[in-house]
N, C-alpha and C positions, 0 to 999 in steps of 0.2 A: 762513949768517946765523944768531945767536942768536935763540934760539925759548924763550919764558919761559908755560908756562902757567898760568894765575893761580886755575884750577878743578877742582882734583881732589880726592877724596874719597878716606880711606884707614883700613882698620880693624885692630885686631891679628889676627892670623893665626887665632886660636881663632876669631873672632867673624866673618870676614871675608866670608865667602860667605855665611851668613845675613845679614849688614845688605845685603849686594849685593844680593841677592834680595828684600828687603823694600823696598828703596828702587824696585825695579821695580816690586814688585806694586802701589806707592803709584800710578806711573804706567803704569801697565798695560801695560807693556813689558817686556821682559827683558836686565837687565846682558850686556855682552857680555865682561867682566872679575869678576874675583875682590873687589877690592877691597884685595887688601895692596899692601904696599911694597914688594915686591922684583918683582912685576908691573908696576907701578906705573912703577918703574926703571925695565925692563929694553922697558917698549913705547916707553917715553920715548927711550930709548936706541936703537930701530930706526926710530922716528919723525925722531931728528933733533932733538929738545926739549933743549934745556940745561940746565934748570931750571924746578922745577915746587913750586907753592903749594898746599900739601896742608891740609886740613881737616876734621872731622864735625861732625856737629849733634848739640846736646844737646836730643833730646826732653824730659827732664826735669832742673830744676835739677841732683837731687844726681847726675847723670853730669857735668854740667861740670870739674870736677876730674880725673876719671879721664879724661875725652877730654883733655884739656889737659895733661896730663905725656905722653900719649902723644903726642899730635903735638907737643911740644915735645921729649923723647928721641930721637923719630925725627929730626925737624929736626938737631938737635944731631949725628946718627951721619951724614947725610949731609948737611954745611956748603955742599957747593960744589954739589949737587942738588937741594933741597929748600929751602924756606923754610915756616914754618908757621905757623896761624892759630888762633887758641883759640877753641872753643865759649862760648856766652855766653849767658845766658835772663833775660827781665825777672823771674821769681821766684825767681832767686837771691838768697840772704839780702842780701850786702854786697858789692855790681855794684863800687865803687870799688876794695874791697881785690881782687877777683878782676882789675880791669883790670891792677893795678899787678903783681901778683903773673906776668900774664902777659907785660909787659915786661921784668920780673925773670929770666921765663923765656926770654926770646927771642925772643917770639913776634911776629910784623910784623903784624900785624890782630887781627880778629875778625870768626865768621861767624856769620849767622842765617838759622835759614827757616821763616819765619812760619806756613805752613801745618802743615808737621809740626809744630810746635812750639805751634796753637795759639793763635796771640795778635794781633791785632789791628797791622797798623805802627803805626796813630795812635792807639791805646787809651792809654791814662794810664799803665800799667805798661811800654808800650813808650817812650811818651815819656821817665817816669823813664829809661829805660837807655839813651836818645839822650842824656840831661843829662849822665849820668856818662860816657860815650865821648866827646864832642866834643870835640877837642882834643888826644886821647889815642892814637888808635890807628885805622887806617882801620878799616872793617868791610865786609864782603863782605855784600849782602841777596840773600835768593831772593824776586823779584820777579816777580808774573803768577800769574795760574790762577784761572780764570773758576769752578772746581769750589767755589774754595772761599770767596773775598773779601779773605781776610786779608792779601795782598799785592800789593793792586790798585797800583800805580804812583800812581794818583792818591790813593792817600793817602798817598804818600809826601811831597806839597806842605803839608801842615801839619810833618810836621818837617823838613823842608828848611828851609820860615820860620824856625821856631822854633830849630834852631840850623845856622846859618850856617857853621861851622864844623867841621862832620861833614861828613869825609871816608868815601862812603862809595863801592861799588861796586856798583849794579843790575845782577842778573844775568841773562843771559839777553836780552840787547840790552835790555834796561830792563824786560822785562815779557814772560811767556813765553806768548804767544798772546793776549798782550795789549798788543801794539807800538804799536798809533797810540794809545794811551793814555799809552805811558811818552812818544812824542813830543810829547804837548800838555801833559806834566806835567814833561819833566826835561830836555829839552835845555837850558833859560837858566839852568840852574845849575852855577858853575865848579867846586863841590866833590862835583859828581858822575860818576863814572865807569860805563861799563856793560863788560859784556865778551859774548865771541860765543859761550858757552859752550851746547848745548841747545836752538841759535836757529836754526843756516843748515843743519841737516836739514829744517827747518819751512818752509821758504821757498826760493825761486831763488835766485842770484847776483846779479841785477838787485836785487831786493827789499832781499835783503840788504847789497846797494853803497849803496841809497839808504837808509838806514834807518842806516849806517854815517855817513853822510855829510853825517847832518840834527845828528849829534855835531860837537865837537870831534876833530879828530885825535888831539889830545895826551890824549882821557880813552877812547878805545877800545882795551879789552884783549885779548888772546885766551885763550880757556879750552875745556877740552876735555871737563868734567863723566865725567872717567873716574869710577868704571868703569861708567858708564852705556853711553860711546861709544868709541871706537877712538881714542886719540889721531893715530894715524897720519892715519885716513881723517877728521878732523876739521881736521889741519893741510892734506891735498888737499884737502875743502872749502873753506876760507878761500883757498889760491891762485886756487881756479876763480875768484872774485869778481874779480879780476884789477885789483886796485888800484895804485897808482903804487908807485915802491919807496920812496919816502919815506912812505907811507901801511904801508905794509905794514910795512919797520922800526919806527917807531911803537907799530904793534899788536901788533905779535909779540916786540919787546922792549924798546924803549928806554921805552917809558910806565912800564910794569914796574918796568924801573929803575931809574925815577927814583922812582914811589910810594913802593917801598919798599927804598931805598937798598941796592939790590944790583946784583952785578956778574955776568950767568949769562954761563958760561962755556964 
């Protein structure tokens, strides 16, 4: 079965094991990965993954550009393995020209994560950069975490109203230790996606079956938040959950495929 992961994280080789390591100490954990690309590959490749959605976060505006030719180069060098998603910050100068400039590059999304980054989902400066995305490009959010506020699920329902049309993806089943939150705020919305990315370490199989189950079939993705986590031991989690095979094709790649018009292979 094709297996498309929609949640990986990936840095240049120089920078690679220090962001990996930072991103842990943020969550008091420790990466079990590097964080490059040829890791990245090669666990994908003994996992069984066909294709995987790679991306970084732009802590600050003026790194967006250099995150973004880099995950768009890499994208570009492996076509039939990769697909990739551009950094994006509501205090970037001109959000418009960076969207377009990112479909110019190839890029199939964009991703944000509020807390790193900072800023508020429903602050006024994140609203402006739902204005200019909607319509345009799905975007992946980092959703949940009680430490901090800034991507509580439930406020994600002011811009959900407010543009209808954002295509986005909640990660972390909607909200990462903060689930029955993203269930009273984001299942009756069609243009939302969540993926299992970060989520069913936290939880049983049970748990995770019914929390799966309170979505749509057609908007559950799978994601593996390397190189936080094993992609391997991430795809044998998701089997444990022991969903129908139509559920599980679904999750593991045809939703994938269809968001963002690819063919893994």
């Amino acid at each position: 079965m094709r297996v498309v992961d929609i949640h990986a994280h990936v840095f240049p080789d120089s920078i690679a094991a220090k962001a990996s390591e930072s991103i842990g100490v943020f969550y008091h954990m420790e990466a079990i990965h590097n964080g490059t690309v040829s890791q990245l590959l090669e666990t994908h490749r003994k996992a069984g993954i066909s294709h995987g959605c790679i991306h970084s976060v732009a802590v600050t505006p003026h790194s967006v550009d250099s995150i973004n030719r880099f995950i768009a180069d890499t994208a570009r060098a492996n076509p039939d393995k990769l697909s990739g998603f551009g950094a994006i910050h509501p205090g970037y100068e001109d959000i418009p020209d960076l969207i377009q400039e990112a479909k110019k590059q190839g890029l199939k999304g964009l991703k944000i994560h509020p807390d790193m980054q900072k800023f508020a989902l429903d602050s006024p400066e994140a609203m402006n950069m739902f204005a200019a995305v909607e319509g345009e490009l799905p975007i992946i959010i980092h959703t949940g975490d009680p430490r901090f506020g800034y991507s509580n699920p439930r406020r994600m329902k002011q811009v959900l109203d407010a543009f209808p049309k954002l295509v986005c993806v909640c990660a972390h089943l909607g909200g990462w230790s903060e689930w029955d939150e993203a269930l009273e705020t984001l299942t009756s919305y069609e243009n939302v996606y969540v993926d299992t990315s970060s989520a069913l370490y936290a939880m049983s199989p049970e748990e995770a079956k019914r929390i799966i189950r309170c979505y749509s079939r057609e908007r559950v993705l799978f994601g593996t938040d390397y190189p936080m986590w094993n992609p391997a031991e991430e795809l044998e989690r998701f089997h444990r959950l022991q969903l129908t095979d139509e559920e599980e094709e679904r999750i593991l790649y045809r939703n994938a495929e269809k968001l963002l018009n690819i063919n893994a292979k």
